[in-house]
N, C-alpha and C positions, 0 to 999 in steps of 0.2 A: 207233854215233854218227856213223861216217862219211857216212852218207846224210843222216841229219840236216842235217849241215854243206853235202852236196851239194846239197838240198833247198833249205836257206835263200839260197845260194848261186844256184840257178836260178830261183826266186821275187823274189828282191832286183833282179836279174837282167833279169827280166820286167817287172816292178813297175818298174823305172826308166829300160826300154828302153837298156838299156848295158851292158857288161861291167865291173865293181868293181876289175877285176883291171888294166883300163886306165892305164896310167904319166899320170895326166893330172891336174892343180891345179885341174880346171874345180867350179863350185859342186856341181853336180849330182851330179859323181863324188866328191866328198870327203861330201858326206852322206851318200852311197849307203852307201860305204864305213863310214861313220860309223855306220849303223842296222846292218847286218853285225856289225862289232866288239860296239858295246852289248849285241844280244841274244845272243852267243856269250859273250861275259863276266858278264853278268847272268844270262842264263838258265841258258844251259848251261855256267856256271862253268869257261868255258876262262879257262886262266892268259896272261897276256902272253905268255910264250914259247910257248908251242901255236898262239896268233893266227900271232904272227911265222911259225913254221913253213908254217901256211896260206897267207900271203901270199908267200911264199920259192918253196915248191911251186906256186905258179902265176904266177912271173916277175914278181913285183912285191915289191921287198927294201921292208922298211920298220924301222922301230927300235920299241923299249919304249916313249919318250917317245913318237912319233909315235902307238901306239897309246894309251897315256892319254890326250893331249890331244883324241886322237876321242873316246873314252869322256865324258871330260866337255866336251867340245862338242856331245855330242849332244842333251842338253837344250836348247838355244840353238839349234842348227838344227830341229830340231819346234818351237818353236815359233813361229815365222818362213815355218816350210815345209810347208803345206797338205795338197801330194802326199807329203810327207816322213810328214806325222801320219798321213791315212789309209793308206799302204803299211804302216806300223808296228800300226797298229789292225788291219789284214788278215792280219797275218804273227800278231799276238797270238790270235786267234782259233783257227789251226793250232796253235798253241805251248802254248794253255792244256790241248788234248786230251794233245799227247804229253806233255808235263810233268805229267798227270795218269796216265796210262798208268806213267811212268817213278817214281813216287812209289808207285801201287798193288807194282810191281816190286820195289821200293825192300823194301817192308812184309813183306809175303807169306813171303817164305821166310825172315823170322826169328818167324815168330810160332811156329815149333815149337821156337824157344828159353826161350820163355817158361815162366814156372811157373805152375800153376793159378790162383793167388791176382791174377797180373798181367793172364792174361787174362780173369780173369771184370771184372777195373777196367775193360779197355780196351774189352769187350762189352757193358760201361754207357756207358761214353763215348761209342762206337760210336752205341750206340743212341739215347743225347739228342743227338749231333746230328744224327743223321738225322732223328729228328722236329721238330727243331726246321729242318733245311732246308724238311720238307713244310710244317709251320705259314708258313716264310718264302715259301714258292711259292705256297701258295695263298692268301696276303696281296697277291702282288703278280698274279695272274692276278684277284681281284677289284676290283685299282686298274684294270685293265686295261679290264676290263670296266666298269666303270662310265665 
């Protein structure tokens, strides 16, 4: 998860032409900073004090409330903030692969806990929604086409 966090960290980074980590009130660095927290607490379910830790380890102290009040500011600077929405949209795109990676991870090594009876349930569920994704895909590649 550490790369992860290094990852978002040097994309948010790049995406804002700034360092987050910067001691600065200016608009730019407080969104920046703003999109950072959000999707480490929304996605990647860090706790307030694991943030704080983040931002301690890289010279910039900050508090609990400070970090909530990013958390829910964040909706209010998207949408206000253009470059703020599309860096967000761009960093969702990489997030939706490993948040899917990390869910297959997730699944896998408990399915030899299961009893015969739950996996043949879960191997029908399995199976209607994956046909029902291809019915969904190949609904919308003929919107497309048309």
């Amino acid at each position: 998860m550490r790369n992860k966090v290094i990852s978002l960290i040097l994309e948010i980074n790049n995406l804002a032409r700034l360092d987050i980590f910067k001691p600065s009130r200016k608009r730019k660095y407080v969104e920046a900073r703003s999109l950072f927290v959000h999707i480490m607490f929304k996605y990647y379910k860090y706790r307030l004090r694991d943030l704080v830790e983040i931002f301690a380890g890289r010279g910039y102290p900050i508090t609990h409330a400070s970090i909530i009040y990013s958390i829910k500011s964040f909706e209010i600077y998207i949408k206000y903030n253009q470059d703020l929405q599309a860096w967000y949209e761009a960093i969702m795109l990489d997030l939706d692969e490993d948040l899917g990676e990390a869910r297959i991870d997730f699944i896998v090594p408990k399915l030899k806990y299961l009893s015969e009876d739950d996996l043949l349930k879960l191997s029908t569920l399995v199976k209607e929604m994956y046909e029902n994704a291809i019915i969904h895909m190949s609904l919308n590649i003929d919107k497309v086409d048309n």
